[in-house]
C-alpha positions as CSV (number, residue, x, y, z in Angstrom):
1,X,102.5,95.5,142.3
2,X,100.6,93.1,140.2
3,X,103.2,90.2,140.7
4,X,102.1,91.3,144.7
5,X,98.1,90.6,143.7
6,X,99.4,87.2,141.9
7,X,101.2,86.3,145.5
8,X,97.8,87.3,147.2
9,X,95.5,85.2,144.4
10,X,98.0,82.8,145.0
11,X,97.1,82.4,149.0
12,X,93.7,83.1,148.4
13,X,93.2,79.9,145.6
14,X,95.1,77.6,148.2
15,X,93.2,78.5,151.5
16,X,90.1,78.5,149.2
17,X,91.0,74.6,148.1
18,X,92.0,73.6,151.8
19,X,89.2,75.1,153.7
20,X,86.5,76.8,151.4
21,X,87.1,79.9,153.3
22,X,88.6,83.4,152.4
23,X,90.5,84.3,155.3
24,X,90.7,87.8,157.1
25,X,94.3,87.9,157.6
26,X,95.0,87.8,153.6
27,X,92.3,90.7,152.9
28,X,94.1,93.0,155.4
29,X,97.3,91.6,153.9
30,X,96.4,92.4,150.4
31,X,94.1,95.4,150.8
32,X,96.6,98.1,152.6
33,X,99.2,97.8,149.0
34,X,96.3,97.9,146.8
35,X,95.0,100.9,148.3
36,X,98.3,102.4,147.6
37,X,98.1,101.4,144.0
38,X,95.2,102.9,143.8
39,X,95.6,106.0,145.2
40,X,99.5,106.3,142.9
41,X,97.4,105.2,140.4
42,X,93.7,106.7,138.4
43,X,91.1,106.2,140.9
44,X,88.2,105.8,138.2
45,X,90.2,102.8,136.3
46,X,89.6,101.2,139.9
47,X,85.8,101.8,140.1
48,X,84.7,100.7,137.4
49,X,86.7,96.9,137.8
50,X,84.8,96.7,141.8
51,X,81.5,96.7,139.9
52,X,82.3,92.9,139.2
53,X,83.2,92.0,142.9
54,X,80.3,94.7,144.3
55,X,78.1,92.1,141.9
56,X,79.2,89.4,143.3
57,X,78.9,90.1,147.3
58,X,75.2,91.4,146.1
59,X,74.5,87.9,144.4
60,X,76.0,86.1,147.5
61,X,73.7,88.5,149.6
62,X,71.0,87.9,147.5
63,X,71.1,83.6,147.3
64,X,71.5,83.0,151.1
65,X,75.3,82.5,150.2
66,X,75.5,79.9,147.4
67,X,77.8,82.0,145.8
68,X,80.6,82.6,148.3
69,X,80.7,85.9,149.7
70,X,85.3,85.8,149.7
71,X,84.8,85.2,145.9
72,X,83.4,88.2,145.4
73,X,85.3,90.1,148.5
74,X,88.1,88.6,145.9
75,X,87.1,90.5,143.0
76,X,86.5,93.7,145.0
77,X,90.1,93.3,146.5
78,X,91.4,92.5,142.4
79,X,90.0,96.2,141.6
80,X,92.8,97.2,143.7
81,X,95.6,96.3,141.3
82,X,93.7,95.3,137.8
83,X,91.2,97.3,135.4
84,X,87.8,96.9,134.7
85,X,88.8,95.0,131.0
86,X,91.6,92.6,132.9
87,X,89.1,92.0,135.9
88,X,86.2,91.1,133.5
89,X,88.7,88.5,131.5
90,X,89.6,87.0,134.7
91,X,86.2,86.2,135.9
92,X,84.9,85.2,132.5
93,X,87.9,82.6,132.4
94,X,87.7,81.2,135.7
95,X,84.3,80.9,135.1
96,X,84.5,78.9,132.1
97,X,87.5,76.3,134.3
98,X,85.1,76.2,137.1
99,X,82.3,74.9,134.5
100,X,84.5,72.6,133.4
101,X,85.3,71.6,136.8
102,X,81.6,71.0,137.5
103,X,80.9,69.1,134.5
104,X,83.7,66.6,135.4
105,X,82.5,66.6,138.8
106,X,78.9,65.5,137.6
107,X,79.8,63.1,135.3
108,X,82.2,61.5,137.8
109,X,79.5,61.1,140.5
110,X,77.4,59.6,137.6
111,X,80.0,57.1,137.0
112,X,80.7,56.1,140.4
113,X,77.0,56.4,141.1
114,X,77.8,59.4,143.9
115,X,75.4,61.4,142.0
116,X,72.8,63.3,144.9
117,X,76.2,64.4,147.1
118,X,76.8,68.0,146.9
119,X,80.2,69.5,146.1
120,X,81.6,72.9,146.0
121,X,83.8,74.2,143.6
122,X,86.6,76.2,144.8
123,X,86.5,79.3,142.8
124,X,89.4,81.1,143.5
125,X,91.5,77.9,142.4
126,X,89.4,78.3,139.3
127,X,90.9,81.7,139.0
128,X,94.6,81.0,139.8
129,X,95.6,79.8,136.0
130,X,93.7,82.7,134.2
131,X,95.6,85.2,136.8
132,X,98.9,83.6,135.8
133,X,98.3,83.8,132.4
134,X,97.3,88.1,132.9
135,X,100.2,89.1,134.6
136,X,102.9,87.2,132.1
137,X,101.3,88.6,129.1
């Protein structure tokens, strides 16, 4: 099952780098098996990991959307298949590759004297590596 959220991650990093979107057709995709995971599995190992997308969709609420909405629709679908400890890790990681990101972005634009352009930083490509690296340990 987790090698199934991994395939889903997987879909979700690369439509999140081509488009900037989370697409409907991979939460529907992903969301019926993790319901069955967590239904076979403890329901209360589940709730406690959708606090950190449930935080995320109220800080996207919350800013008018500069935090993506499918990043934290993301994390709510991860609570499906990981545990509050493993979904935690995986946002604190991608968190720290999707600072790094942005520093390299900034100084960059400061080199090539872009700076004043926004950018966005795909998140959920920021999250592919650190996903990886939970389900081979």
């Amino acid at each position: 099952m987790r090698w199934f959220w991994l395939l889903g991650l997987t879909l979700a990093a690369w439509e999140d780098l081509r488009s900037r979107e989370f697409p409907y057709w991979i939460f529907w995709f992903w969301l019926i098996p993790g319901l069955g995971n967590v239904v076979t599995d403890s329901v209360w190992k589940h709730l406690g990991a959708a606090s950190v997308g449930t935080g995320m969709l109220l800080v996207s609420r919350v800013t008018g959307g500069a935090l993506g909405a499918g990043d934290g629709l993301f994390f709510l679908l991860s609570a499906c298949y990981l545990d509050l400890q493993e979904t935690v890790l995986l946002f604190l990681m991608a968190l720290g590759i999707s600072c790094l990101w942005s520093m390299t972005a900034v100084l960059r634009s400061f080199a090539t004297a872009a700076a004043g352009k926004t950018m966005t930083i795909p998140f959920l490509a920021c999250a592919w590596l650190p996903g990886l690296w939970l389900i081979c340990r």
